[in-house]
Each structure stands twice: as structure tokens, then as C-alpha cells.
N, CA, C and O of each residue as an XYZ file, in Angstrom:
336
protein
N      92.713     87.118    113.626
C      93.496     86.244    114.472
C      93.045     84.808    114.231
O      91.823     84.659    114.194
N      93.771     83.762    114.066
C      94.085     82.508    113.832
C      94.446     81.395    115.505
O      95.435     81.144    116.192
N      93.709     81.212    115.510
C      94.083     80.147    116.701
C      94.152     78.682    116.368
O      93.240     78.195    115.699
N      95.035     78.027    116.728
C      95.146     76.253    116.453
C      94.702     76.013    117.626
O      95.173     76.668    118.557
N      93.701     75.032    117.878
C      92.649     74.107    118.663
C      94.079     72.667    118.704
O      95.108     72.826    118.046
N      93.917     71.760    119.316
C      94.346     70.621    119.432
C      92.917     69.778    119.009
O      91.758     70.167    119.159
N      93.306     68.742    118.542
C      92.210     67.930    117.985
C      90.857     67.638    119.379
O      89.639     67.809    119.421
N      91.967     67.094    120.421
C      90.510     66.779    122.031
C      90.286     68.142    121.827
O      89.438     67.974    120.951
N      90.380     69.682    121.954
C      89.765     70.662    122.432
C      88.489     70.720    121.547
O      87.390     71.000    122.025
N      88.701     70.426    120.167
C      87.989     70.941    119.260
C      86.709     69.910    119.118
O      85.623     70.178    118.605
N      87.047     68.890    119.599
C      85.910     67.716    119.659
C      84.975     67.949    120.891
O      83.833     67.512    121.035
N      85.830     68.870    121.903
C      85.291     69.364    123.366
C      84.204     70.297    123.298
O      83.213     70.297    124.028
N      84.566     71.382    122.022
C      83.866     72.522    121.802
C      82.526     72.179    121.347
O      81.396     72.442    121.758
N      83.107     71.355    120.144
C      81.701     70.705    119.542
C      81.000     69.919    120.024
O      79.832     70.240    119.803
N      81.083     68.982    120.615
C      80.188     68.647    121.482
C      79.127     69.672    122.483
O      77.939     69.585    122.795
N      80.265     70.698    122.802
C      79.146     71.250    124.066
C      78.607     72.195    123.550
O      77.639     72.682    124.133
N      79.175     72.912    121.956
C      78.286     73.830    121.286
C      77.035     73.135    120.543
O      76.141     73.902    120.187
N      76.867     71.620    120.246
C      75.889     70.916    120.190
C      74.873     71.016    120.687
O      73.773     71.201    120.167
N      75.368     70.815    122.535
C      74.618     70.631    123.179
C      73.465     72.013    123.601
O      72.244     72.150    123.673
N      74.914     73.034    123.851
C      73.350     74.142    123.805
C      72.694     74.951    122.458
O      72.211     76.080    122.541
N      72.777     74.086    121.085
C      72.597     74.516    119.877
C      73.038     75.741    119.097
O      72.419     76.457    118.310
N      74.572     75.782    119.643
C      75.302     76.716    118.767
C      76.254     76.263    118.135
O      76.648     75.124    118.384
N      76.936     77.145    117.035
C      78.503     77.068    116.621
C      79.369     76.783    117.578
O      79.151     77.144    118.735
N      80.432     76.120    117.244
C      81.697     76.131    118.114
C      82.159     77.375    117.952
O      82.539     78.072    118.892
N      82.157     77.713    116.811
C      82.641     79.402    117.042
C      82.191     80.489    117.740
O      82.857     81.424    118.184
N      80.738     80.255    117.822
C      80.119     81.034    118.633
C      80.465     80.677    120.216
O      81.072     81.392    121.012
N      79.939     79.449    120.422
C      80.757     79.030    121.732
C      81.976     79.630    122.229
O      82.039     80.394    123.192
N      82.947     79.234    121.505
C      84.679     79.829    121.863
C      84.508     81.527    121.636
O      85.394     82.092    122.278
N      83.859     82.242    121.103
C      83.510     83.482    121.723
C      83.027     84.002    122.631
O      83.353     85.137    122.979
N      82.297     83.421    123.122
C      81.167     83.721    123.833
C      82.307     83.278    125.588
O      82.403     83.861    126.667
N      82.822     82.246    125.134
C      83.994     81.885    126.596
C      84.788     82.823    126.486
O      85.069     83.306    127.583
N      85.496     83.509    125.263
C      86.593     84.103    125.605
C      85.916     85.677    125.922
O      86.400     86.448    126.750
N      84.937     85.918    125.247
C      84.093     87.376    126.293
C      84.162     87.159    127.497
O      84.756     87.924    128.257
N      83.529     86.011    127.908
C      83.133     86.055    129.456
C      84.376     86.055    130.087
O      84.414     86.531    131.222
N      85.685     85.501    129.452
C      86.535     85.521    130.498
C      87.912     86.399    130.405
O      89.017     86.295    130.937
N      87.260     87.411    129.376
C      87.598     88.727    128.638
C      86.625     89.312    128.625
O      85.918     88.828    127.741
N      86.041     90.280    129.213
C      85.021     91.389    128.917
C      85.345     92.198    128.417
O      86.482     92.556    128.723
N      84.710     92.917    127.485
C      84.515     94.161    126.608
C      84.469     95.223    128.064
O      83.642     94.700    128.811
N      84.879     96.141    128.546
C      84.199     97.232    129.146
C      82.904     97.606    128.903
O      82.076     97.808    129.791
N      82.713     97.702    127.770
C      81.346     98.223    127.412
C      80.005     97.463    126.132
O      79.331     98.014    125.261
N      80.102     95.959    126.602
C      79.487     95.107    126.276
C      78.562     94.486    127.511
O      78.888     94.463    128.697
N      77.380     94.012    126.958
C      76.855     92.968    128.046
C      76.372     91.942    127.848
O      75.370     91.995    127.135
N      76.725     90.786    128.258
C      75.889     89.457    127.834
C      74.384     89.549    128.364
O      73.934     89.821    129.477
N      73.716     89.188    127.026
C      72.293     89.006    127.331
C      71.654     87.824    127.314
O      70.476     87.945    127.649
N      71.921     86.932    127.102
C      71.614     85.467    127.129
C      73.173     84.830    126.693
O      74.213     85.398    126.359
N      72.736     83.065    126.902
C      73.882     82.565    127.056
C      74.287     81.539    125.499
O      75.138     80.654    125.412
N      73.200     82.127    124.249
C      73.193     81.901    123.293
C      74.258     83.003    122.712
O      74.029     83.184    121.516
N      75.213     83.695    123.130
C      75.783     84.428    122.640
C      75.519     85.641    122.261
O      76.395     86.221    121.620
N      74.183     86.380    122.570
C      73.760     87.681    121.815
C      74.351     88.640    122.993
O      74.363     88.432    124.207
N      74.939     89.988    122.098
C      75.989     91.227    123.135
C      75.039     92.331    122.613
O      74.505     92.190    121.513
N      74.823     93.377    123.339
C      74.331     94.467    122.946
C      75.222     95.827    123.519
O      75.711     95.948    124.642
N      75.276     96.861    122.320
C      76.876     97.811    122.886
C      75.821     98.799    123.445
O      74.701     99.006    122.977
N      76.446     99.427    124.639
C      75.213    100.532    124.597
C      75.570    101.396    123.904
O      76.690    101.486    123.401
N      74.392    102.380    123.743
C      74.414    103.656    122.233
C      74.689    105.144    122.863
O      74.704    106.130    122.127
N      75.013    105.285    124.979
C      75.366    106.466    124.884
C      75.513    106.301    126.296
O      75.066    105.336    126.916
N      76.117    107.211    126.772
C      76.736    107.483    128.515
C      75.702    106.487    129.666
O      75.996    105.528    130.381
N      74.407    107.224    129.442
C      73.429    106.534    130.147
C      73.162    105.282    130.006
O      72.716    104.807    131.050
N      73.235    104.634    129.257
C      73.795    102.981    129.110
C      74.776    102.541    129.620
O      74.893    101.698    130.509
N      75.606    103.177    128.995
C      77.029    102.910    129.879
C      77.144    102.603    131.504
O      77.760    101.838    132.245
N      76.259    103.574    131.590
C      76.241    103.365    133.473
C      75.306    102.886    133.575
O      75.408    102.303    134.654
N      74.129    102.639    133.090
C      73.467    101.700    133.451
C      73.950    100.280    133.175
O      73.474     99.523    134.021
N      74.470     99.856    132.582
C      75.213     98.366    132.478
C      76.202     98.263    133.569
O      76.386     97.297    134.309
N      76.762     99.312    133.560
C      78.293     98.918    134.371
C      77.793     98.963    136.009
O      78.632     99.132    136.894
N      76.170     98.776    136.356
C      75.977     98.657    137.940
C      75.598     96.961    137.524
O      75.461     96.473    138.646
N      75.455     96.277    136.917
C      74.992     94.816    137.144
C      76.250     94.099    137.315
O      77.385     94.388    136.936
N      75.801     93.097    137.969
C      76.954     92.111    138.717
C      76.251     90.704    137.723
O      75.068     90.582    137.404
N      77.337     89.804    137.404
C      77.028     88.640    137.150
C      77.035     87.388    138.671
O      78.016     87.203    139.391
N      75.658     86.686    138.826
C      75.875     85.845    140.165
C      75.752     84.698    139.369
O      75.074     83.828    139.914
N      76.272     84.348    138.024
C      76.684     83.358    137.882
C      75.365     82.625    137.574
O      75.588     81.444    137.312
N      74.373     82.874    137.534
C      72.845     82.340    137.130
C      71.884     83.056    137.095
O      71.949     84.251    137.383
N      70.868     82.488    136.754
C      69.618     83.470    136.178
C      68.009     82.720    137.393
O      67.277     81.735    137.486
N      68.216     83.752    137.901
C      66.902     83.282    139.204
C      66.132     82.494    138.618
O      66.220     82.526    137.390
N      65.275     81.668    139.128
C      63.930     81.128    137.983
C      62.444     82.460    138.079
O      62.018     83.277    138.895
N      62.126     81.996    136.748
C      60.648     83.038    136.264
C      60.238     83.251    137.535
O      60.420     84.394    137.954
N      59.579     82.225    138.491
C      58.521     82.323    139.586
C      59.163     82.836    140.811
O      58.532     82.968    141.860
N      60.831     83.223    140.644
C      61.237     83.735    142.058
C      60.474     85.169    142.030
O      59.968     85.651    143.044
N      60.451     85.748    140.855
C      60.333     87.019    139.746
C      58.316     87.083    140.419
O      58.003     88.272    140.368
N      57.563     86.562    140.743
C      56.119     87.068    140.649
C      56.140     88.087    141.897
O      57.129     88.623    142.396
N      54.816     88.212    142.261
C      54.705     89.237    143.431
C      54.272     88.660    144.505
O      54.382     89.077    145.658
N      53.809     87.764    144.166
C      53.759     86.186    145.410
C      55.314     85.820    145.979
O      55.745     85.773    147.131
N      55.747     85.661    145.112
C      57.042     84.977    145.806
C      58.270     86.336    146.522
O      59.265     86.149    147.222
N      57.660     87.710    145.976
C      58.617     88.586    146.293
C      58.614     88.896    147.636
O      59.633     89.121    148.289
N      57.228     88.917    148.158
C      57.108     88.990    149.763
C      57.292     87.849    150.676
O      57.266     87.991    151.899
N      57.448     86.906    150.187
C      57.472     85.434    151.427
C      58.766     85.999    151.943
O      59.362     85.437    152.862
């Protein structure tokens, strides 16, 4: 598949695939996953890497996570901060 960009989109892409040090191509994938999901894909970082799972039990284990749209910080994550 072949898509035509308009010249502003494509200057849009590149710039912001600049900014977080990827391809524009990778970029414009990585948007049209997220706002197209695979059923049985999962984003693992926001550098673009997908991992398929390899059998049922994957499957359902992926398909219970929710995206909240961000990634907690490291230190919410210790055992100090889990009980406050």
C-alpha cells in the first residue's frame, strides 16, 4: 500500500520522528497501530518495537492489559513507594 502525505504532513512527521529518534516511517506506523490495533499485537515501548505472542497463553495474557496512556515513573514501582 502506497499512501500520498501532503507536503505540511510530511514535514510534520519528520520533525517529530526526529525528535524521538526514529524514521518517519516508523513513526506513521507505529500511529496507525495505535490507532489500529492488531488483536494480537502489543506495543512495548514507544520506539516502535511489537511482539506477536507465540501461543493461547499469551494471547490472554496480553489481551488483560489496558493502555492508561503513560508509563508510571521507575520510583512509583519500589517497595517504599508501594505502601505510602
Amino acid at each position: 500500500m502506497v499512501i500520498q502525505l501532503t507536503p505540511q504532513l510530511q514535514a510534520t512527521l519528520a520533525e517529530e520522528a526526529s525528535k524521538l529518534g526514529v524514521t518517519p516511517e516508523q513513526l506513521a506506523i507505529a500511529a496507525l497501530q495505535e490507532r489500529f490495533p492488531a488483536k494480537t499485537s502489543l506495543v512495548l515501548a514507544p520506539n516502535v518495537q511489537w511482539m506477536e505472542p507465540q501461543d493461547e497463553w499469551e494471547r490472554r495474557l496480553f489481551s488483560i492489559g489496558k493502555d492508561l496512556g503513560f508509563s508510571p515513573p521507575r520510583d512509583w514501582l519500589t517497595s517504599e513507594n508501594y505502601y505510602e
